[in-house]
N, C-alpha and C positions, 0 to 999 in steps of 0.2 A: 415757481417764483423762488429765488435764491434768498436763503437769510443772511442777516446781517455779516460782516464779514467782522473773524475773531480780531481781537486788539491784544492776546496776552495769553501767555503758555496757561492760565489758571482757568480759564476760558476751555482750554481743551479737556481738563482734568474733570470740570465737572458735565462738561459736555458727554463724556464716555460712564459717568457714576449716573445720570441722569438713563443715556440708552439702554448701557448693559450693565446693569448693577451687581448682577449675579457672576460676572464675566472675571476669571482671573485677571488681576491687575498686576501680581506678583508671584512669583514662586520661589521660596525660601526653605533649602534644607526638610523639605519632605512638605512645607506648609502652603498652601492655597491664602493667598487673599485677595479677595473679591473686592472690584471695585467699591461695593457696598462697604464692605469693613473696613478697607484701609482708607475709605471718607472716614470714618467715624474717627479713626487712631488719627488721622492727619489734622481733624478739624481739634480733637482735644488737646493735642501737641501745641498746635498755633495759639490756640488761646490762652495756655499756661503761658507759651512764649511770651505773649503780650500783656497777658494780668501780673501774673508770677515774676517775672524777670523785668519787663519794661520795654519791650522789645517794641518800636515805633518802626513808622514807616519809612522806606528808607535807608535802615538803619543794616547794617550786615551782622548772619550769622555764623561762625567760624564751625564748620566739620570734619573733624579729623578722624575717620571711623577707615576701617576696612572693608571688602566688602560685605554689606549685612542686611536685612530686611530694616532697619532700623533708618541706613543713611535711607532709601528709598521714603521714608515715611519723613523724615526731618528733609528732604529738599524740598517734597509738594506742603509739608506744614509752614516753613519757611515763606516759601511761595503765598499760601496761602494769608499769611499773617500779613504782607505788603515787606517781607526784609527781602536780604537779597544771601544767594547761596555763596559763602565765602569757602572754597572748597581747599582745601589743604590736603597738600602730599604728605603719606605717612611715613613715609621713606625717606624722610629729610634727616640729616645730624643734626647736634645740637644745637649748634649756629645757625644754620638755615630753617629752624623749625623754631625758633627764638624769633628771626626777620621776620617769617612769614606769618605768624601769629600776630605780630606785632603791628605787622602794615595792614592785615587786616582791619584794624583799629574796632573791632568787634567786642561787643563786652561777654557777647555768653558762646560760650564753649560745647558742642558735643562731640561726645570722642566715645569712647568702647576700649573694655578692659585687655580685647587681643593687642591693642597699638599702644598700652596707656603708659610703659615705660620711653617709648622714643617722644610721645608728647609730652610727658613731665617732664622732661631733659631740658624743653624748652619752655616751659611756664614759668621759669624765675623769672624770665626778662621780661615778660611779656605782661608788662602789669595794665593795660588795658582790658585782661579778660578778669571778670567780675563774677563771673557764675560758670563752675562747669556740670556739666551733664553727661553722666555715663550707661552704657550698656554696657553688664557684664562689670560692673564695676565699682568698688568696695571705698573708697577714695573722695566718691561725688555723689553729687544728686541722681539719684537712679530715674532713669530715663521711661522706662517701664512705667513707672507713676507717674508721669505727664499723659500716658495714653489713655488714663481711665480718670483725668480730671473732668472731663465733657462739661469746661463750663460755655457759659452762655456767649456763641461767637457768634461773629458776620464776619464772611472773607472779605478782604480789601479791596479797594477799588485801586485799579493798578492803569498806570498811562504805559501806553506802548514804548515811549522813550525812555520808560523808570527802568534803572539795570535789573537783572535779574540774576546773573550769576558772574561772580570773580573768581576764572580759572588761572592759576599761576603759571608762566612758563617756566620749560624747564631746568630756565641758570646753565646753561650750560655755556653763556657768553657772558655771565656776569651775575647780578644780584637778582634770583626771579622777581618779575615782572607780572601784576595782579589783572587780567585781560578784562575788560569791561566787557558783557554781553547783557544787551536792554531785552526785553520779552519783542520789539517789532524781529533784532534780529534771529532769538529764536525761532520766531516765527519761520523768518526767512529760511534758515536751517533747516528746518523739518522738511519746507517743501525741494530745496535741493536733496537733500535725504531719498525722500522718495523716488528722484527722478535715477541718483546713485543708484540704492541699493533695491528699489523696488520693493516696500516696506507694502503689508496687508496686515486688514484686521485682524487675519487667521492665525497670523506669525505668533511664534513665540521663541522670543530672541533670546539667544543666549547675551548672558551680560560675564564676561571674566577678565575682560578690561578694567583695572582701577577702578570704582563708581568716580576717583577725583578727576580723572581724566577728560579733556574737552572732550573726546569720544562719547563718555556715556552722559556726561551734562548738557552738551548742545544737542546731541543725536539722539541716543538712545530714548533717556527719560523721558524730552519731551514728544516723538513720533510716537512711541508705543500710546501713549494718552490720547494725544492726537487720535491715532487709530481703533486706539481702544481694543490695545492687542496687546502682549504677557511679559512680562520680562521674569525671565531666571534666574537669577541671582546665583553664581558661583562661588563662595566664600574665597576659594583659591584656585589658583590657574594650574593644579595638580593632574594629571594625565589621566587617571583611572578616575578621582570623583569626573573630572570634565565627560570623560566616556560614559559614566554611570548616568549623569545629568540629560546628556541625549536622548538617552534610553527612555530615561523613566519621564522626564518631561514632554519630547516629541519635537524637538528642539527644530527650529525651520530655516535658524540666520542666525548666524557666530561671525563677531566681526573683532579682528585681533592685531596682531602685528605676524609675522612670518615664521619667527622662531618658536611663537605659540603653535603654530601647526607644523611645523619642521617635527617639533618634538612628535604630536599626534601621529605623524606617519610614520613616525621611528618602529619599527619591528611589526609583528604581525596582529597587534592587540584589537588595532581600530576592524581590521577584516574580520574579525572576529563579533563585533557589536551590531546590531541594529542600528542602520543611519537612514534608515530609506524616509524619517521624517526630515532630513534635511535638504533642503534646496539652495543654500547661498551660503559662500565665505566670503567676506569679505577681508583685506589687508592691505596695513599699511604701516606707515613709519620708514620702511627701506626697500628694495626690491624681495619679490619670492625665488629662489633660488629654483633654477629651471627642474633640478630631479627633483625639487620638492612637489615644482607642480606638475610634473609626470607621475610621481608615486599617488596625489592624489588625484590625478583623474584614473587612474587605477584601480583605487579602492572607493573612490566617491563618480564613479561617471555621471551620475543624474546632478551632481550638484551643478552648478555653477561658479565657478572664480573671476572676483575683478579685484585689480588693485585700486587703492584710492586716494587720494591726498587733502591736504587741508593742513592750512595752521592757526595753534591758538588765538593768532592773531586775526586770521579770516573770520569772517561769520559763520561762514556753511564750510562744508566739501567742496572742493573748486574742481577737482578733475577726478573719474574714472575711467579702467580699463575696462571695455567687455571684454567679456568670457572668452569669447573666440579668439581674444589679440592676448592672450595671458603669455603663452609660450612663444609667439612670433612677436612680441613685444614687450619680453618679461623686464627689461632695463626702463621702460616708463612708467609713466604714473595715468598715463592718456591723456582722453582730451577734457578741453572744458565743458562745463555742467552750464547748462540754460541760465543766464541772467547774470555770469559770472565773466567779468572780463581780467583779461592778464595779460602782459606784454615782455616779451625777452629785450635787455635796454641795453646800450653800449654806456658806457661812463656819462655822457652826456643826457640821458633819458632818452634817446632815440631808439625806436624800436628796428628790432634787427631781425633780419631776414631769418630765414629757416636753413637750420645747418649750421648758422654762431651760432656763440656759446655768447652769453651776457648774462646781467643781473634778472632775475625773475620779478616782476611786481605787478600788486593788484591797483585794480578800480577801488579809489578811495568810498564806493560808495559799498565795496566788498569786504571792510575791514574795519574792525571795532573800533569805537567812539575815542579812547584813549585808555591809558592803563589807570588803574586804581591809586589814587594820592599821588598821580604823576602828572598834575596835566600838563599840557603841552608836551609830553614825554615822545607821544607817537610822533606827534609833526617831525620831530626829529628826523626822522626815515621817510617825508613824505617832499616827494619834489612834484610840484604842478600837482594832477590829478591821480597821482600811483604812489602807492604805498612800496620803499624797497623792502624788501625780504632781507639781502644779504646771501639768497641762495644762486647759486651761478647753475645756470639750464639753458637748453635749445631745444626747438621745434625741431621735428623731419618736415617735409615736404606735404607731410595727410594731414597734418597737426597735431600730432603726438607731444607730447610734454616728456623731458628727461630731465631728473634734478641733478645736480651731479654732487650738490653737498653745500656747506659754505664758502662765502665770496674769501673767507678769510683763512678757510683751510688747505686754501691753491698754495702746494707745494714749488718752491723756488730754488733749482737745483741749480748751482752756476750758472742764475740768469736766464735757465728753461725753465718756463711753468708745465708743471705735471699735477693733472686731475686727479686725486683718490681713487673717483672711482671708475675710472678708465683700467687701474691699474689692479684694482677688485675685482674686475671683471673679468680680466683673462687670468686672474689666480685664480677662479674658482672654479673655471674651464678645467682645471687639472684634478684629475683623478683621484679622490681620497680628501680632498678639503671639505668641510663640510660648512667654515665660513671663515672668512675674512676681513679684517681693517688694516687700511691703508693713510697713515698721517707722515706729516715731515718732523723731523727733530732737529735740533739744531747740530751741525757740524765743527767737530772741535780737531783739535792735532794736526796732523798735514793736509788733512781734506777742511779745514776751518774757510778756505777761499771760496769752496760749491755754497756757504749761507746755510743752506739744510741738505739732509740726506733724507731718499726714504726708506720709511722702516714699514714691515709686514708684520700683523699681527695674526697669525693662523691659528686655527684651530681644526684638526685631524677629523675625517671621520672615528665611529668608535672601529676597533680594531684594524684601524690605517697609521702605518708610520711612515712622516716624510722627512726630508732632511730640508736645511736652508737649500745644499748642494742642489733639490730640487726644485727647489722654488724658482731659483734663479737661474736656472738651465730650461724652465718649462716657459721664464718671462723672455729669454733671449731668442734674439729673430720675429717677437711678435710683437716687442715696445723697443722704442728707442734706446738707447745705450742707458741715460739720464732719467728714463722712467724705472729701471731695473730695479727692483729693490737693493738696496747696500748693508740695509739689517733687515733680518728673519728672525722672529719670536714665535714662539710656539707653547700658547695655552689651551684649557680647558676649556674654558668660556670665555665670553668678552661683555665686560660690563653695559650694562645698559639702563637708560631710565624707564619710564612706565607706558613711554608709547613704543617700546622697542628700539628705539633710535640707539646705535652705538656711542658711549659715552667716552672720544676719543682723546680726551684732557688727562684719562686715568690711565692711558697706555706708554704718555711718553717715555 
């Protein structure tokens, strides 16, 4: 006989302290904590939260931490207390971590003494936070002493349509945007989760994605509970702890963006380590660069690679690659995932065959309720039954999914539209790049009538040197005249936010 069916990520948390009590729940810098213990630390946090501070149901808590055993212990006390997880980028300037503190409209604060100079930068403005709470931190209320209050709780009772976490996007089209996620669509998540990445009790996930990031708040925290399987905690996405972390934990599933493993395979250090606990990468944010994923089925054969997609805005993961389409279809993102529907639209919402190129968009019933203090904000982007993206893609003929960027990044050269990353792709075909962005700038002097030019933003393998002269004699004969690049720039790195995605606003 089947039991009752869960209503709420909190449901899953004690579901797994109840089975495997003794069962790692977390792995932190050399420490074990058993679901037994980190019940204990999670239920005295929540209770302080709610005796101590005031904290009602409902109500959001603001966390601005890096990664730490600590944010893991304040999301499920959070959780547990009936608030909801108001997660902040620690990476924001002062402006932006001013907004974001603010729109949270949260009164209590926990943050950690590694991030505590970029969050004070913005606590003048933000005079809705009432209380803060530190790890590691000289400043506030030490956080340490709410784990050993154990006063007298009962977890909340939570309705599947109460939010449960506000992820902010990443402003990269304007003022972030605080994502509503209720616990029904967590729920939802987990189980696309699984059908993606093939998630087991046995796992033990590497976590070195942001903890702020949708990744590890819709995915990560609540499957592993769900499963009642480990998460590892990486403090920092540094190459040798990452290697060390494999080792010594047995690490089974590392889910990152591309250039987190571009680096990994860089030189001969990973052949050198113990990986034979691992069976899956997963990545996303932008494609994986085909010798990236030659060098690791090289040095990882038993693993498995898929790419994956999803946005803040969706609920779950909407599309993976298997493994086997990695290198014969490294430019998509694949297909879509069981119960998730999507449509490629021409202007009019009409869905377009396979082979256009048109707007991408979901089933309203695959995308978050609306944004945080914004309502009506989503309907904005919602015509009939689809949510737009704004991202411009097409099917092949098997159902393959291609994103190709923003509706709004479509380059206008004298009246030719030219894709990014059409023109990405056959730059990185050439020998010694080791990545590429492609945006429009605008056109000034004699060329002021083309509207925009585009411009390449390279970056060399290490010991490769290329000129523009090659850039643009390696594009010629393979892109039209008007796709050519007309400027070449040549850096070290290329900026980016915390899902990997190139931040192409800071290149013009």
């Amino acid at each position: 006989m089947l039991g009752p069916e869960m209503e709420n990520i909190l449901e899953y948390w004690r579901a797994s302290v109840e089975r495997f009590p003794l069962k790692s729940a977390a792995l932190y810098e050399g420490e074990q904590y058993s679901y037994q213990r980190a019940d204990g630390l999670t239920r005295s946090l929540a209770g302080a939260l709610r005796e101590q501070f005031g904290l009602r149901a409902g109500q959001p808590v603001a966390i601005a931490m890096p990664n730490c055993i600590e944010y893991f212990l304040a999301y499920w006390a959070i959780v547990r207390a009936g608030g909801i997880v108001a997660a902040v980028n620690t990476r924001l300037g002062p402006d932006e971590m001013a907004y974001v503190l603010a729109d949270t409209s949260a009164h209590i604060l926990l943050t950690h003494g590694r991030v505590w100079e970029a969050v004070a930068a913005g606590l003048n403005d933000a005079t809705n936070i009432q209380h803060v709470i530190a790890a590691e931190g000289d400043d506030a209320l030490a956080f340490a002493d709410l784990l050993e209050a154990n006063p007298d709780f009962e977890d909340a009772q939570l309705d599947p349509q109460a939010p449960a976490v506000i992820a902010y996007t990443s402003g990269t089209t304007g003022k972030p945007k605080g994502a509503i996620m209720r616990h029904r669509d967590l729920l939802f998540n987990v189980k696309m989760c699984l059908a993606a990445h093939g998630f087991r009790h046995e796992d033990v996930h590497m976590l070195a994605l942001p903890m702020f990031h949708c990744t590890a708040l819709y995915s990560l925290l609540p499957s592993s509970a769900y499963l009642g399987s480990t998460l590892a905690i990486a403090p920092r996405p540094e190459k040798r702890e990452l290697l060390d972390l494999i080792e010594s934990a047995k690490i089974t599933t590392f889910l990152g963006p591309p250039t987190l493993f571009a680096m990994l395979a860089m030189g001969d250090e990973l052949a050198k380590r113990d990986t034979s606990s691992l069976r899956y990468l997963g990545y996303a944010g932008s494609p994986m660069h085909p010798n990236t994923i030659r060098r690791l089925r090289e040095l990882l054969p038993h693993v498995e690679l898929r790419n994956f997609f999803g946005l803040t805005e969706t609920i779950s993961v909407t599309h993976v690659l298997p493994s086997p389409d990695a290198l014969s279809h490294a430019e998509s993102v694949g297909k879509p995932l069981p119960e998730v529907r999507g449509i490629v639209a021409d202007p009019n919402g009409n869905p377009l065959p396979s082979g256009e190129t048109g707007e991408l968009c979901f089933h309203r019933s695959n995308v978050i309720s609306d944004y945080w203090r914004q309502p009506g904000k989503l309907q904005e982007n919602v015509r009939g039954e689809w949510f737009r993206t704004g991202d411009l893609a097409h099917t092949d003929e098997d159902g393959y999914l291609y994103v190709h960027g923003r509706e709004k990044d479509v380059i206008i050269v004298g009246g030719e539209n030219v894709l990014a990353p059409e023109v990405e792709h056959v730059i990185q075909e050439l020998p010694g790049v080791r990545e590429v962005a492609v945006l429009g700038v605008e056109a000034t002097g004699i060329r002021a009538y083309l509207g925009e030019l585009v411009k390449a933003v390279v970056v060399c393998e290490p010991g490769r040197t290329l000129t523009e002269r090659d850039i643009k004699r390696h594009c010629t004969g393979r892109l039209a005249t008007y796709q050519v690049p007309q400027i070449v720039e040549f850096r070290e790195d290329l900026p980016r936010n915390p899902a990997g995605k190139v931040l192409k606003r800071e290149l013009k």
